[in-house]
C-alpha positions, 0 to 999 in steps of 0.5 A: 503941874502933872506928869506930861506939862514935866515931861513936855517941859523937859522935851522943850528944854532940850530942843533949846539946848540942842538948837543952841548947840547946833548954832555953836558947831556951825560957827565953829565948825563951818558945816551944817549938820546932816540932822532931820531938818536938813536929810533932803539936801544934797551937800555935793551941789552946794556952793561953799559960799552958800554954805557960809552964807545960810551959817551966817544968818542961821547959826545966830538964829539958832541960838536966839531960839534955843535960848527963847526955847530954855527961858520958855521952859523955865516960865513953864516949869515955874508958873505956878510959882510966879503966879502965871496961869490960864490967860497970861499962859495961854498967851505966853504958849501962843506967842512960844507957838508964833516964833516957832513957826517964824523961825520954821518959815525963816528956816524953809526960806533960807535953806531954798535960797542957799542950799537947794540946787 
C-alpha cells in the first residue's frame, strides 16, 4: 500500500462518517443541510411537507452508505491483509463506484421531486 490508496482510504472513511452524520441531523433536526450538494435549492419555496418527506427517504440512505463508505474503507485499508487483491479488488472498487452513482441518481431524483420549485 502507498502513500495516496492511505490517503484516498482516509477521504473515503470520512465521507462515510460525514454522510452518516448528516443522515442523524436530518432525523433529528428535521432540516437539510444547506452543504455542496444542495447550495442550488431554494429553501424558501419548499413545502414543509416536502421537506419531511425527501428527510424520510434520504436520511436512512444516508447512513446505509455512509456505513457501506466506512466498511469499504476498511476491506481498502486491510486488503493486504485478508488477502484481497487485483480481480477480487478490482471488483470490489467496481461495485463501491455502482452504489455510488446509485445513490447520486437516487439523490438527483428525489431532490427534483421534493425540493426544486
Amino acid at each position: 500500500m502507498n502513500n495516496m490508496d492511505s490517503f484516498l482510504d482516509i477521504v473515503i472513511f470520512l465521507a462515510g462518517i460525514y454522510l452518516i452524520y448528516s443522515g442523524i441531523m436530518m432525523k433529528l433536526k428535521g432540516e437539510v443541510s444547506s452543504n455542496f450538494m444542495s447550495r442550488d435549492i431554494d429553501w424558501k419555496h419548499v413545502k414543509e411537507e416536502n421537506k419531511k418527506a425527501y428527510i424520510r427517504i434520504m436520511s436512512p440512505a444516508n447512513i446505509i452508505l455512509g456505513i457501506v463508505m466506512i466498511i469499504m474503507s476498511a476491506i481498502f485499508t486491510f486488503s493486504d491483509r485478508i488477502g484481497l487483491s487485483g480481480t477480487g479488488l478490482s471488483i470490489l472498487i467496481a461495485i463501491a463506484l455502482l452504489v455510488c452513482i446509485a445513490y447520486s441518481a437516487v439523490l438527483m431524483n428525489y431532490q427534483g421531486k421534493y425540493l426544486k420549485g
